[in-house]
N, C-alpha and C positions, 0 to 999 in steps of 0.2 A: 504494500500500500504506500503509493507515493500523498504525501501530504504537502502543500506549499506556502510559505509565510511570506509576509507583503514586501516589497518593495519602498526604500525608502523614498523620499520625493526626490529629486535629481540634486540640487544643492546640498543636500546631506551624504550624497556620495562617496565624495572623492575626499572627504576631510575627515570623515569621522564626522560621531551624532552631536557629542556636547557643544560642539562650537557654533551650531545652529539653535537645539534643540534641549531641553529640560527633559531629562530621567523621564520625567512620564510622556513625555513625545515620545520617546525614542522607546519606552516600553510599548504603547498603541502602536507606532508603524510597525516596529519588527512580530509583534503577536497577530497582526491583524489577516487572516486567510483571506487567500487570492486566487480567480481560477489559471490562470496562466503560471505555463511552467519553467523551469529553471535546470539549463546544463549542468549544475551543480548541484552534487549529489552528497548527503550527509547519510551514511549507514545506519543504525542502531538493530537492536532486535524486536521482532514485533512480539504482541501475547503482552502479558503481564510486564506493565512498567513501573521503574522503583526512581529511587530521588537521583542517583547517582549519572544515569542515563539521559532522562529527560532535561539535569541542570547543564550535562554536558552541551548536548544539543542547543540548549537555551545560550551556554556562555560563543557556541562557534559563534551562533546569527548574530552575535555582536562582534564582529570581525568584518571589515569589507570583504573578505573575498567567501565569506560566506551567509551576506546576511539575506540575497536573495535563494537560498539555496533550497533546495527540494527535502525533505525528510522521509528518507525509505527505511520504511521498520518490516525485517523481513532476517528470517534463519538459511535460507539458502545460500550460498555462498557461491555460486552464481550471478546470485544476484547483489550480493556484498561486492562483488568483484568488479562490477559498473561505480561502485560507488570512489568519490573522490577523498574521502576520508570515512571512518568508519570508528565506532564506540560502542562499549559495553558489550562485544557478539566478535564472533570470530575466530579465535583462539590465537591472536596473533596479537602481540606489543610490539611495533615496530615506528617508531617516527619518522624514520626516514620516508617510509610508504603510507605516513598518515592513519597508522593501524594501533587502535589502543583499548585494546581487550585486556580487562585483568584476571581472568575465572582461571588459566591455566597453573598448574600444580606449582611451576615452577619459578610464577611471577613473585617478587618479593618485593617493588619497587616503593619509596615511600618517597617523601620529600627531601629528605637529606640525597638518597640516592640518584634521586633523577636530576635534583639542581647545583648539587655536588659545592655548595658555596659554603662559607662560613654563617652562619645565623640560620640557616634552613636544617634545623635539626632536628626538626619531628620524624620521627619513624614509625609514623603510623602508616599500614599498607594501605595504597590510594586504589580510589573505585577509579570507576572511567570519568568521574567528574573529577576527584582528584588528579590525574594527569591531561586533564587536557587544563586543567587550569595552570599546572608546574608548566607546561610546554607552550600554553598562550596566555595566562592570566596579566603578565607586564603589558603584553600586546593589547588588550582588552581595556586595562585602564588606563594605560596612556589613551587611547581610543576614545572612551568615554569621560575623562578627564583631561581634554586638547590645550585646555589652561594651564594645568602643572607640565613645566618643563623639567625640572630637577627629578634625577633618576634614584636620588633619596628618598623620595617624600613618597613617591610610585612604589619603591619598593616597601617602604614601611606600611604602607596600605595594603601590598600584596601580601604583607605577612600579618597584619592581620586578620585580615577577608579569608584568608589560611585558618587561622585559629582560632577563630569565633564561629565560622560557616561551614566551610568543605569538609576541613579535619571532623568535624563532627559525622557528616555526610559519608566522609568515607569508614569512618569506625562502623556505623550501623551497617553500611553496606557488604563489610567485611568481617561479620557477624563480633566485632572484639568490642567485650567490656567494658564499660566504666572505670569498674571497680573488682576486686575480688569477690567480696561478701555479699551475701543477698539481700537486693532491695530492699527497703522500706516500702515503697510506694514506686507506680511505673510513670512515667512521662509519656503518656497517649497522643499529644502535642503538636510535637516538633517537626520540622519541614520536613522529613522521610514519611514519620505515621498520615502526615495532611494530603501527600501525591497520593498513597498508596488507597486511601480512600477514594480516591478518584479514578479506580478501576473498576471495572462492571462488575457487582455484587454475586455471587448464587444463583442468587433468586430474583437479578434482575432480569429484564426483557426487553429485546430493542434498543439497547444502548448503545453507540457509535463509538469505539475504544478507539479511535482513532481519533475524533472530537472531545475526547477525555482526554488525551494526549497531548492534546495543544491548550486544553485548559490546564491540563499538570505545571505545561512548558512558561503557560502566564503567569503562574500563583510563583515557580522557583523565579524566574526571572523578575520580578516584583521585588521578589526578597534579596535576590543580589544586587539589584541596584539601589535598593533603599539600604543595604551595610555598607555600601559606596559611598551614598552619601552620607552616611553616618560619619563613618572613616574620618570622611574630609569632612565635613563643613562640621562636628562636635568634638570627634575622639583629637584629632590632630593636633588642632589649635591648643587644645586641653593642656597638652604637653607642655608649651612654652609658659603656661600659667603654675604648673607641679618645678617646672625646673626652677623660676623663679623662687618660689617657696623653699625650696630643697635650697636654692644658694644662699637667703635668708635665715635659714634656720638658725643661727647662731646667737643673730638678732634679737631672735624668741625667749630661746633660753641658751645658758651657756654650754649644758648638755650638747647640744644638738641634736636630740633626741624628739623636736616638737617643730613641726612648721604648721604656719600660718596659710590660708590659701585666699590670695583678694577677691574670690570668687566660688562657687560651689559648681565643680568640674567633677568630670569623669577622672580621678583621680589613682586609683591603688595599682591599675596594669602598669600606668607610666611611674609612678614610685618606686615600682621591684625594678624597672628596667633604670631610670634613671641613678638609681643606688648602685648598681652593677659599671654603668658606662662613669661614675663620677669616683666612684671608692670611699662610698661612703660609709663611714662609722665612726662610734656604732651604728647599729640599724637605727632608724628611725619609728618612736614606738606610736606619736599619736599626730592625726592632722584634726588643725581646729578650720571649721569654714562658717560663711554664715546661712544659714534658712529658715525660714518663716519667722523674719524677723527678731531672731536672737541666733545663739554661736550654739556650733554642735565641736564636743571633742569627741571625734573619734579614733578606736584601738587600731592599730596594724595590723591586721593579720598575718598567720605565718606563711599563709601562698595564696593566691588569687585566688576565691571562691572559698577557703577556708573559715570554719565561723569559731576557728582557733587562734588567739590574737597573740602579738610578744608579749604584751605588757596588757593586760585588762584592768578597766578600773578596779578600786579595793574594794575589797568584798561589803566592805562597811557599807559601800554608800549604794550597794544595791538594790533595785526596786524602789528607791525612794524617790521624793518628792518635794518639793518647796520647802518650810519648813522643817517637816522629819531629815530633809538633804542638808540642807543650810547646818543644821545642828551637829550633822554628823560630821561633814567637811569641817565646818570651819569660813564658808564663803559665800558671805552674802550673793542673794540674786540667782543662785543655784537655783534648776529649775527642776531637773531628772537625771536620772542614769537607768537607765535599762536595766532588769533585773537577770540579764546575763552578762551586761557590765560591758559590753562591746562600744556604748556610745552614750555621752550624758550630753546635757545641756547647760548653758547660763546664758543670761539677759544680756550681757556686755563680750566683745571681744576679750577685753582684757580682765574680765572676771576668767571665763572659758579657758584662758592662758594658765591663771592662776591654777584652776582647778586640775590644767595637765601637769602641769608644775608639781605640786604636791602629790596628784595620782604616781608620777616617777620618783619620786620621793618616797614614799610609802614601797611601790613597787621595789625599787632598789635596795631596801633595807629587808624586805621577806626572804 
């Protein structure tokens, strides 16, 4: 079954989308089904489609040379063999001939291995969306970001868009864990479980798996360029506002154990990284920022996503509240501390200061 996605308008051609066009342009033209067809030819497997396939095909048609391209979902290899690039089917990894099947015994390929650089060090084994994004993912965001020239900032994106999206894409797809120990609770959710719903039921009837197919290709496609623009226009900026902090800390306290943030950012991914590229220590155990109109101290944690901190507040001042906190601290205008101690509050910057102050005081002498 050949399927065909639209054609951009002629101005968005030859330049790439962004420089004409906003994410959601360029998400409607490249989704949009078209009856006319296209010498170019994108493989995949037909029958039952999963995330790893569908975001591939999604990430080529953001490519010029394949965004007018035809979609042939089909196990013959025959008819693989007309095709100009081919994903997820096959039994073949080969780049050179545009072939990036991962099912065979012997594929072990992950990110470290395929982009062979320094900082690409996940070794988690990539699906077929995982290598087509290692072998055109730069391609793709320079592409859709024609603005950013520096091959920094491109790549710091690509290794996010890596570690928040695909790497997850490709664990599920390549049946590998979490974690060792058995769940608490499952994650029914996530962008693999929301395609996969999107295949004809049992017990349905008259479903078009093929028009399920290109709604799959809309819903990943959607979510890759909304963690694009996330990347850029939230996560990035964020950084030059934590490094700041981070080169102030001393300012704080003499520790250096407390930065201040002039803003309330996406902060703790770029704290572990920035602590690493500056040599910083000790670690850094608490950032104060402000929201909802008064200062939040928050713990460090000891890895990203962890709800295990370096330093949590004292046990004393947990659960409390105005008063019963003020009494225990010692610090007027005290407002809270969480009764797992991860994050408190005060009215004033420089109360908020006070209270990490003395939380590493307390902390330091247990």
């Amino acid at each position: 079954m050949i399927r065909v996605f639209s054609r951009l308008p002629r101005n968005a051609r030859s330049n790439g989308f962004s420089k004409f066009f906003t994410w959601r342009e360029t998400f409607d033209f490249t989704l949009r089904t078209m009856s006319s067809k296209s010498a170019v030819r994108i493989g995949t497997h037909d029958g039952t489609f999963h995330c790893d396939e569908v975001l591939a095909c999604a990430l080529l048609k953001l490519l010029p040379q394949y965004k007018d391209a035809s979609i042939v979902r089909s196990r013959s290899q025959s008819v693989l063999d007309t095709c100009d690039i081919v994903v997820d089917v096959g039994g073949e990894y080969d780049p050179s001939r545009h072939r990036y099947d991962h099912h065979m015994r012997e594929f072990q390929e992950s990110m470290s291995t395929v982009m062979k650089k320094p900082g690409y060090d996940w070794t988690i084994r990539l699906s077929s969306a995982g290598l087509i994004y290692c072998h055109f993912g730069h391609e793709i965001l320079r592409n859709i970001l024609s603005n950013i020239t520096e091959d920094r900032i491109i790549d710091e994106i690509f290794k996010k868009i890596y570690d928040t999206l695909i790497k997850e894409i490709d664990g599920i797809d390549n049946g590998i864990p979490m974690y060792d120990a058995e769940p608490l609770y499952r994650i029914v959710t996530d962008l693999s479980a929301r395609v996969s719903r999107l295949n004809p039921q049992w017990n349905s009837r008259d479903v078009d798996i093929e028009k399920q197919f290109e709604k799959a290709m809309a819903l990943v496609l959607e979510e890759f360029l909304e963690f694009v623009q996330y990347s850029k226009n939230v996560w990035l900026p964020a950084r030059d506002l934590v490094r700041r902090a981070v080169e102030n800390r001393f300012e704080v306290d003499p520790s250096g154990e407390i930065i201040v943030l002039s803003q309330a950012v996406p902060w703790k991914e770029h704290l572990f990284q920035l602590e690493k590229d500056m040599n910083v220590s000790p670690s850094i155990k608490y950032a104060i920022f402000e929201a909802d109109n008064a200062y939040r101290v928050q713990c460090m944690p000891v890895a990203l996503g962890s709800f295990v901190c370096r330093m949590f507040l004292p046990a004393a001042w947990g659960g409390l509240r105005a008063d019963a906190l003020v009494e225990a601290c010692g610090i007027e205008g005290a407002i809270f501390v969480h009764s797992v101690r991860f994050i408190g509050g005060h009215k004033t910057k420089d109360g908020a200061v006070a209270m990490a102050r003395k939380a590493l005081e307390i902390g330091k002498a247990e």
